[in-house]
N, C-alpha and C positions, 0 to 999 in steps of 0.2 A: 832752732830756726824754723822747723818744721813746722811745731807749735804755734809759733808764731802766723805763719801763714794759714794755716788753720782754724784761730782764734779770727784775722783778719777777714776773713772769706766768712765766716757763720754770723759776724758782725755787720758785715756790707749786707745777707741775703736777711739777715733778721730786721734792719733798717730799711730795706724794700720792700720789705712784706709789711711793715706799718704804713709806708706810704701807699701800698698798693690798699690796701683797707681803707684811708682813709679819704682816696680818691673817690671812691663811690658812696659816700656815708649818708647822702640826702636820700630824700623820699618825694620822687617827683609828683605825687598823688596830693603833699599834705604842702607841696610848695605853692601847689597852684590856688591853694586857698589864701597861701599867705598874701601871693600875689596879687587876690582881689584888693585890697588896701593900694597899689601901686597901679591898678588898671583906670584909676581916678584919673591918671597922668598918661598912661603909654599905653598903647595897644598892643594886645598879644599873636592878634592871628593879621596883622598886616606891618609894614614900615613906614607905614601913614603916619604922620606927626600928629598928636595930639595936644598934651603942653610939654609931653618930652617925645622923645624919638619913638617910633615903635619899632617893636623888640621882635620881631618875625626872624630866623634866622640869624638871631647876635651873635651868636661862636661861630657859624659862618662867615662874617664879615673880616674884611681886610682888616679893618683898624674901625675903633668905635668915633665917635665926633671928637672923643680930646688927641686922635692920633694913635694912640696904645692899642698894642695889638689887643683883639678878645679873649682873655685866659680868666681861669680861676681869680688870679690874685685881681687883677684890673679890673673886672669886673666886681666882683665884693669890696674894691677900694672903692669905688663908687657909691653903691650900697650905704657901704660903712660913712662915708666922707661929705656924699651929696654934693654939692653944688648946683649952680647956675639955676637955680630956683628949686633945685630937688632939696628935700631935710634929708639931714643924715640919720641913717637908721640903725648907727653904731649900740646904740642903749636903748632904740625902742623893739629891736630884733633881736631874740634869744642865739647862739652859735647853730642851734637845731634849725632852728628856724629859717637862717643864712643859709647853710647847707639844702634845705629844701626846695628854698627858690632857687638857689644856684641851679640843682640839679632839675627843678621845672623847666628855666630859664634854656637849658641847654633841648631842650623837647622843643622847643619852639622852631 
């Protein structure tokens, strides 16, 4: 039984420590490039509307325009999904890539 809780415990801290690595995995330097493609649309250093929302403090925000709080996943479902005139950038954005705006995204 012992064993058991032991095996449980190095399994739960070994499962956090990949999420905790995988949490910071972007590179806010190489996001901000990818970003220029998306500044066509949104503004980075204000919440001035352009042809989408601008993105000045987004992970600060209560809830983005579809309601959903601002999290990792919500925000890259967007990303990934687009709408309301945005393309979705599911296939024309590498996972590296996503990851680096995300993490730009969050410097805003």
């Amino acid at each position: 039984m012992v064993r058991f809780h032991v095996f449980a415990v190095a399994a739960v801290l070994a499962l956090s420590g990949k999420v905790m690595l995988s949490a910071g995995k972007g590179d806010a330097a190489k996001g901000k490039v990818v970003f220029e493609q998306c500044a066509v649309c949104h503004n980075a250093d204000s919440t001035e509307k352009k042809m989408g929302p601008g993105l000045k403090g987004l992970f600060k925000k209560d809830k983005l325009a579809n309601g959903k709080k601002p999290t990792d996943a919500t925000v890259m479902g967007k990303v990934n999904d687009g709408g309301n005139g945005m393309p979705a950038y599911k296939d024309m954005l590498s996972d590296q890539e996503k990851d680096d705006l995300l993490a730009y995204l969050k410097t805003l």
